[in-house]
Legacy VTK file of the C-alpha trace (Angstrom):
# vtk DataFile Version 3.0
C-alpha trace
ASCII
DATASET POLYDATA
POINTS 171 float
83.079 91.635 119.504
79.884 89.840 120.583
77.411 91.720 121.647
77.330 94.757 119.459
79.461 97.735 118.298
78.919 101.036 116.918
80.802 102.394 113.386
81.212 105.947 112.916
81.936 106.989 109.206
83.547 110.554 109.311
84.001 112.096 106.146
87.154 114.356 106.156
86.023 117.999 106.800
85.813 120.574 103.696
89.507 120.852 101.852
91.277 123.337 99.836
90.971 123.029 95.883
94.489 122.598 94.599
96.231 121.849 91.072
98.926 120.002 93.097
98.661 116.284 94.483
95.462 115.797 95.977
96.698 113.291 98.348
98.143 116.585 100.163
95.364 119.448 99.924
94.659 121.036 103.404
91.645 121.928 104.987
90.392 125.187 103.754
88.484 127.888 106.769
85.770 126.137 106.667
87.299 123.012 107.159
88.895 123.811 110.486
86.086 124.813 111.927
83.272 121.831 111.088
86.555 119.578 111.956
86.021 120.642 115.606
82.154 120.741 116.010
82.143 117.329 114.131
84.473 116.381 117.580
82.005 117.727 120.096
78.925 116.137 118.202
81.041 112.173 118.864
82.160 113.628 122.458
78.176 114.259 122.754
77.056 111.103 121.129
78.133 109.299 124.718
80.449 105.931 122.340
83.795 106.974 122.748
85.286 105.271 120.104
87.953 102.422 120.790
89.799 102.831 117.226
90.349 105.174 114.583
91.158 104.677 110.917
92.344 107.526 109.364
93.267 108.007 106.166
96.848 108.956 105.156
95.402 111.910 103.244
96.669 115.361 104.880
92.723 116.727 105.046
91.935 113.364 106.580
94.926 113.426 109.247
93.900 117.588 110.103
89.953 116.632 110.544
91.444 114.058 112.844
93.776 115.836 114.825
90.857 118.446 115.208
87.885 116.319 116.403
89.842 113.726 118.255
90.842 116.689 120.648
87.016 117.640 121.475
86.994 113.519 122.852
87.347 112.857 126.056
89.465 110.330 125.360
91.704 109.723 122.456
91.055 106.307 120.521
94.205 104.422 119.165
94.759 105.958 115.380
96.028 103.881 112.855
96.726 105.983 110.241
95.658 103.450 106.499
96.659 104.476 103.356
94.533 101.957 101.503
91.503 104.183 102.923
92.340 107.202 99.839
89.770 106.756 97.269
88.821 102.844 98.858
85.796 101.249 96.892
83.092 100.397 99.231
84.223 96.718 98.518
87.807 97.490 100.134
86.014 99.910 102.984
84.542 96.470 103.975
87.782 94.611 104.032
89.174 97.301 106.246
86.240 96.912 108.575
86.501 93.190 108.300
90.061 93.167 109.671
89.168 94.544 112.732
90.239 93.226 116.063
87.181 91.696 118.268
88.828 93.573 121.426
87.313 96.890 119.563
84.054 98.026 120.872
83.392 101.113 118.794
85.126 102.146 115.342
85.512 105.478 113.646
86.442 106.033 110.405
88.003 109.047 108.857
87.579 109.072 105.032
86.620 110.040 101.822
83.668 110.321 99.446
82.004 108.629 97.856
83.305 105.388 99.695
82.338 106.792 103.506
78.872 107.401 102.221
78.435 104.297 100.317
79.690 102.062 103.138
76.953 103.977 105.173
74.654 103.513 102.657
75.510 99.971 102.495
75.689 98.623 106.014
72.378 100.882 107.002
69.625 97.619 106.252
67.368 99.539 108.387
67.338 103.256 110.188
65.691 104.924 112.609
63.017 107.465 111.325
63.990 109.713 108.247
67.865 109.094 108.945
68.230 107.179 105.833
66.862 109.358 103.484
68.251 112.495 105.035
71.728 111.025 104.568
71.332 110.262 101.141
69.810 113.261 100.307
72.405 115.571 101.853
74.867 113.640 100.310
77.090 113.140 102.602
78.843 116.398 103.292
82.148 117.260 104.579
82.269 116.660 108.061
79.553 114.170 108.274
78.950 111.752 110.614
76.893 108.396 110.263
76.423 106.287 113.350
75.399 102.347 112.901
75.360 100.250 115.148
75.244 96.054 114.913
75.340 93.231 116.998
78.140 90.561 116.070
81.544 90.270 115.134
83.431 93.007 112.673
84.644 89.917 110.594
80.524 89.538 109.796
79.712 93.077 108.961
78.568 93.369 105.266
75.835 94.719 103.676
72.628 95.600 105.700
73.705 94.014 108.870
73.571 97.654 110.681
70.836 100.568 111.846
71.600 103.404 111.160
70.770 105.461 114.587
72.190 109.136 113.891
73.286 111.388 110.839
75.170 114.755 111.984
76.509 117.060 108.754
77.732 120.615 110.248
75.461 122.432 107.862
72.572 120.990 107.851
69.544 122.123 109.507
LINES 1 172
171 0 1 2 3 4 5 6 7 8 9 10 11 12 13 14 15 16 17 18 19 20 21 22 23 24 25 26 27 28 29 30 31 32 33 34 35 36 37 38 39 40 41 42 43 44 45 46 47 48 49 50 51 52 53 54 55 56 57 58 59 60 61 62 63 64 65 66 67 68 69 70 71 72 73 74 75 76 77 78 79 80 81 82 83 84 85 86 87 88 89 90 91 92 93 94 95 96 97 98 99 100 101 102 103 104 105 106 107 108 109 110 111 112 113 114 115 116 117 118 119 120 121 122 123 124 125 126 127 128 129 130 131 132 133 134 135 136 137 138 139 140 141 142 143 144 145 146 147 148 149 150 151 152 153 154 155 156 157 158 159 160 161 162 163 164 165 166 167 168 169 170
C-alpha cells in the first residue's frame, strides 16, 4: 500500500473470569458495554478500516461483533486463530502478510501482544500518547492508532506514529 496506512490495535473488551477454557470466556457487563463505545470512538476517528483480524477467541469475536456495528461500514473479518496469546514477533508476521489492496487495518486481540506491537511499531508519537499508553497499560477496550507510510510487508519496529490512544476508562 504506498502511500500510507493506518493500524488500529483493539484489545478485546473486559471478559468474564472462568476456571473453564479460556479460549471461550465471554465478555462480562462491563465488557458489552466498552465493546460498543470502543465502536463509536473508530466510527469517530473518520479511517474506516478496510480489514479486520480478529481473534478466534469468543471475547475477541463478541468485542467485534459489538464495535463493528457502531461502523459505518463493516470491514472484511478474517477471523485468525494464530492471534490467541501471539508474541509480538508473530503479531508482526500477521501484519506482514497483509494484502497491499488494504488501506487501513484493525486488529482485535489480546494482551500483552496488542500492547507490545503498539509499543513496538510507535518510533515516534504525537504529544504524551506514548507514555499515556504505556502507563495505562493497555486496558480492555483500548484502542491505539499508528499510522505509516509504505508497504505492510515493511512494517517492523518503529516505522509508525502513534497519533491517538482511546481506553473506555480513562480520563
Amino acid at each position: 500500500m504506498e502511500g500510507g496506512g493506518a493500524g488500529r490495535g483493539l484489545r478485546q473488551a473486559k471478559a468474564e473470569w472462568s476456571d473453564g477454557d479460556d479460549h471461550e470466556r465471554p465478555l462480562a457487563d462491563r465488557g458489552r458495554k466498552d465493546a460498543p463505545a470502543a465502536g463509536r470512538w473508530l466510527a469517530g476517528s473518520g479511517i474506516a478500516p478496510d480489514l479486520a483480524l480478529c481473534s478466534t477467541a469468543a471475547r475477541c469475536r463478541e468485542t467485534w461483533k459489538l464495535a463493528v456495528g457502531e461502523l459505518p461500514r463493516r470491514p472484511r473479518t478474517v477471523y485468525d486463530e494464530r492471534l490467541y496469546e501471539a508474541s509480538l514477533g508473530e503479531l508482526l508476521a500477521l501484519v506482514n502478510e497483509v494484502g497491499e489492496e488494504v488501506g487501513d487495518l484493525v486488529i482485535v486481540g489480546h494482551n500483552p501482544g496488542v500492547h507490545a506491537l503498539a509499543d513496538a511499531l510507535a518510533g515516534e508519537a504525537e504529544g504524551d500518547l506514548l507514555s499515556r499508553m504505556n502507563r495505562s497499560g493497555f486496558p480492555t477496550a483500548a484502542i491505539a492508532v499508528l499510522a505509516f507510510t509504505g508497504s505492510w510487508k515493511s512494517v517492523e519496529h518503529g516505522v509508525a506514529r502513534l497519533v491517538a490512544f482511546w481506553a473506555p476508562h480513562a480520563h
